[in-house]
C-alpha positions in Angstrom: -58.1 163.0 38.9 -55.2 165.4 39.2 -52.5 164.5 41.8 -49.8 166.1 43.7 -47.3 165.0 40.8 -49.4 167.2 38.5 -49.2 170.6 40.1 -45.1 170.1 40.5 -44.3 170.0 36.8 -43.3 173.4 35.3 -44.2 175.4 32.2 -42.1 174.6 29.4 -39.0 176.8 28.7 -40.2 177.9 25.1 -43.7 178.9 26.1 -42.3 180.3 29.6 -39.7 182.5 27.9 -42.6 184.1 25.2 -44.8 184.4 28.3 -41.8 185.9 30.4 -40.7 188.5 27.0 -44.5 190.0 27.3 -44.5 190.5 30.9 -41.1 192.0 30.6 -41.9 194.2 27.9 -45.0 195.7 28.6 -44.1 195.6 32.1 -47.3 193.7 33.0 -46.4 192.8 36.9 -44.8 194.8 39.4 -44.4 194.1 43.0 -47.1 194.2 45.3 -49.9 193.7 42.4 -52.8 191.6 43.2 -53.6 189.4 39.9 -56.9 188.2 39.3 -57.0 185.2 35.8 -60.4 184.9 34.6 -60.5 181.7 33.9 -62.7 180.1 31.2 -61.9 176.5 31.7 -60.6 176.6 28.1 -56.4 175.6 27.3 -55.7 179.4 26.9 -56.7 180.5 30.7 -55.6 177.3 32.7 -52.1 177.7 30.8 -52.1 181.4 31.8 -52.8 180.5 35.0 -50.3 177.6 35.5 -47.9 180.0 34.2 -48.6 183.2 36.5 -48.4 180.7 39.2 -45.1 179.4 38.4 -44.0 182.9 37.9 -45.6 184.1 41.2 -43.2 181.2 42.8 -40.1 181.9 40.9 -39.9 185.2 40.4 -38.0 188.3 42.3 -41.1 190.2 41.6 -44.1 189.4 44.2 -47.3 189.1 43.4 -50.5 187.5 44.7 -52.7 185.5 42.4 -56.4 184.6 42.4 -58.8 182.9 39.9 -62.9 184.1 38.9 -65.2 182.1 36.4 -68.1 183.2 35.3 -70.5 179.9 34.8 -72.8 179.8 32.1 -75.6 177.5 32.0 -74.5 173.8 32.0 -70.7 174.8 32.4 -68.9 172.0 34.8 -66.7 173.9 37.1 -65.6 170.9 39.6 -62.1 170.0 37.1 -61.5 173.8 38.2 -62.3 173.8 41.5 -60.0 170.7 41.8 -57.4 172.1 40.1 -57.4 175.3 42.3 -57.5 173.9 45.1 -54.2 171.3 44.3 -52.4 174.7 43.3 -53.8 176.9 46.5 -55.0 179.4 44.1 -57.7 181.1 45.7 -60.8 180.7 43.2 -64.8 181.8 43.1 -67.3 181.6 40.6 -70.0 183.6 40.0 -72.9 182.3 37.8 -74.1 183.9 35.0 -76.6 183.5 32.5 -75.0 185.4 29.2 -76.5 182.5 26.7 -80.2 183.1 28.2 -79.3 186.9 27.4 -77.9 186.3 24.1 -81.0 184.3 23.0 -83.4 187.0 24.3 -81.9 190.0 22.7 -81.1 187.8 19.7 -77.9 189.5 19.4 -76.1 189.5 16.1 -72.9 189.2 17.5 -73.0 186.9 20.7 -69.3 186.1 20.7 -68.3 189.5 21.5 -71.1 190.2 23.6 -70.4 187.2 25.9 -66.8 188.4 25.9 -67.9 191.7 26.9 -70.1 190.9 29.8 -68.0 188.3 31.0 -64.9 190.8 31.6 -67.1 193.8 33.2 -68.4 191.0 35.7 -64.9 190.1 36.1 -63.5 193.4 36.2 -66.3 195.0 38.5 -65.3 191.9 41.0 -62.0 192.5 41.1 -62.0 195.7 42.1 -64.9 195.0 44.7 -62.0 192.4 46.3 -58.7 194.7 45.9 -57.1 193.4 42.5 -55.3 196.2 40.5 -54.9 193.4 37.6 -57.0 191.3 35.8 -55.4 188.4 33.3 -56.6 187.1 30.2 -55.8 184.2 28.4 -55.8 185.8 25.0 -53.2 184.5 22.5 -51.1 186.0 20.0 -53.5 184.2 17.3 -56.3 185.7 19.1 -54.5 189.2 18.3 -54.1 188.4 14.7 -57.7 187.3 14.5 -58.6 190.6 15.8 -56.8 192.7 14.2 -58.2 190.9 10.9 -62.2 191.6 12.0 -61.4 195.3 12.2 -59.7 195.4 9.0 -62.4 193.3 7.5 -65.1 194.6 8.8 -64.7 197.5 10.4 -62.0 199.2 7.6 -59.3 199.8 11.1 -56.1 198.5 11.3 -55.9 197.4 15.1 -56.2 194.6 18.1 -56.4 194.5 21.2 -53.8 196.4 23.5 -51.5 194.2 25.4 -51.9 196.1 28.6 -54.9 198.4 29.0 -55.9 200.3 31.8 -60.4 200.2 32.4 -61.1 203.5 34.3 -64.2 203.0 35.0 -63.4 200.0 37.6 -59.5 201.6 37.7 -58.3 197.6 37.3 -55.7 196.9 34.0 -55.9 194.5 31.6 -52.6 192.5 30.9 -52.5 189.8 28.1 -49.5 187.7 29.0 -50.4 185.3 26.1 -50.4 187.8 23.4 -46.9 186.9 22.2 -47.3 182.9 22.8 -48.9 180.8 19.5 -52.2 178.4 20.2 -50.7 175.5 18.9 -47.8 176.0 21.2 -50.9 176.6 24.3 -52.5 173.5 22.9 -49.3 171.1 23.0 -48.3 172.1 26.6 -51.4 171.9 27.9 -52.0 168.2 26.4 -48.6 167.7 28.3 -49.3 168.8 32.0 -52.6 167.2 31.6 -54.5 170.3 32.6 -57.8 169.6 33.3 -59.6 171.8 29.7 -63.2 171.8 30.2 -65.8 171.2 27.3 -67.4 174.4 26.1 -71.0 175.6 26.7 -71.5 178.1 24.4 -74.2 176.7 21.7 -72.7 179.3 19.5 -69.2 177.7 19.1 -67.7 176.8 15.4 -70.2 179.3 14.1 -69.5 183.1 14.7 -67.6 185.4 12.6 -64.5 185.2 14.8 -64.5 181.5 13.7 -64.6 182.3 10.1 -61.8 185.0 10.8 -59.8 181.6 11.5 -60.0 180.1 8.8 -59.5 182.3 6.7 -56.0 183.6 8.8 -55.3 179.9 8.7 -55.5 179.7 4.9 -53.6 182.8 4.1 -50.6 181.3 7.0 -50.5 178.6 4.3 -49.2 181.1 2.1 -47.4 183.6 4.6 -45.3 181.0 6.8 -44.3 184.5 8.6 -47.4 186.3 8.7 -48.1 186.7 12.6 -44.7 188.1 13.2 -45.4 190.6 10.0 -48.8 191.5 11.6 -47.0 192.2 15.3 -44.4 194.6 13.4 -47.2 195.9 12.0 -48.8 196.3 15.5 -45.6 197.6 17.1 -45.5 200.5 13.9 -49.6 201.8 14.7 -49.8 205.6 15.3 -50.9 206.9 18.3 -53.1 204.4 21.2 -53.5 201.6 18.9 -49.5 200.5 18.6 -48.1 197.8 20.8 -44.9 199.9 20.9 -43.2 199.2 24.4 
């Protein structure tokens, strides 16, 4: 059960100053926004939203923070719900039934599908309820990753943008994580004790993305330095695909 003691400690300084430099330099936040996290339940999007929080607290720039999940069948949303409430992070959940989709259309691809779905839903809500920004948890290994399944497979050297405005719901997408490691997420959030829900995805450990991982861990083996060679090479893209700031 999580206690009053829990919701006082901060972020660490290491992972609060890589979370602070992508803010900073994508200017992801400015006064009067009105954040929405999707949150998974996963370490990634309960450390992005312990950290928004803090930041919301701390920082000169003001901001107002909410939290959606979308539930899939059999996802337990009460360590969630707890946790929201202990912060006074206003939180809904909207249920969902993506896998049920997924194993009708038989999709091919169900990790990106699930993805996709899950951040129109979340995207079309925000801007029913007034939030200009919507927050996801992805990390800078999730970046690499990325930009490895368009090379791959796809022939495109590219990720995912760290900001990027959705006109069709006119909310942006910021990615305060993108500059922040998972083993770093993984170690602070075993610290604070945040409450990381089991996945209920019947698809996890065996999608392409997963494959993508190991192989990006294998190579690391080799290239100690190869995520800050893949962001330079991110920052030196042509055109809409850089991460140039």
């Amino acid at each position: 059960m999580l206690t009053e003691n829990f919701i006082n400690q901060p972020l660490c300084k290491s992972l609060r100053r890589k979370i602070g430099q992508a803010l900073s330099n994508w200017h992801m936040i400015d006064s009067g926004d009105r954040v929405l996290v999707g949150l998974s339940g996963g370490k990634d999007s309960l450390i992005l939203l312990h950290a928004l929080n803090d930041f919301s607290q701390r920082s000169p720039v003001k901001f107002s923070l909410a939290a959606l999940s979308v539930k899939l069948t059999g996802m337990d949303t009460a360590p969630l719900e707890n946790y929201c409430a202990l912060q006074k992070i206003p939180y809904e959940i909207i249920e969902q039934p993506i896998i049920e989709i997924i194993n009708s259309r038989q999709e091919k691809s169900p990790c990106s599908f699930c993805a996709n779905m899950r951040r129109g839903i979340i995207s079309s809500w925000a801007a029913q309820n007034g939030f200009n920004k919507l927050a996801l948890g992805h990390s800078l290994d999730d970046a690499v990753e990325t930009f490895f399944m368009n090379l791959l497979h796809a022939g495109r050297a590219k990720s995912f943008q760290p900001v990027a405005h959705m006109s069709r719901t006119n909310v942006t997408v910021i990615r305060p994580l993108v500059l922040s490691s998972e083993a770093a997420i993984i170690n602070e959030a075993k610290r604070l004790g945040l409450p990381v829900i089991s996945s209920a995805c019947p698809f996890a450990g065996h999608t392409e993305r997963q494959r993508t991982r190991e192989f990006v861990f294998e190579l690391k083996k080799r290239i100690p330095d190869l995520y800050s060679k893949i962001i330079n090479a991110l920052e030196n893209l042509n055109g809409l695909e850089s991460w140039k700031y």
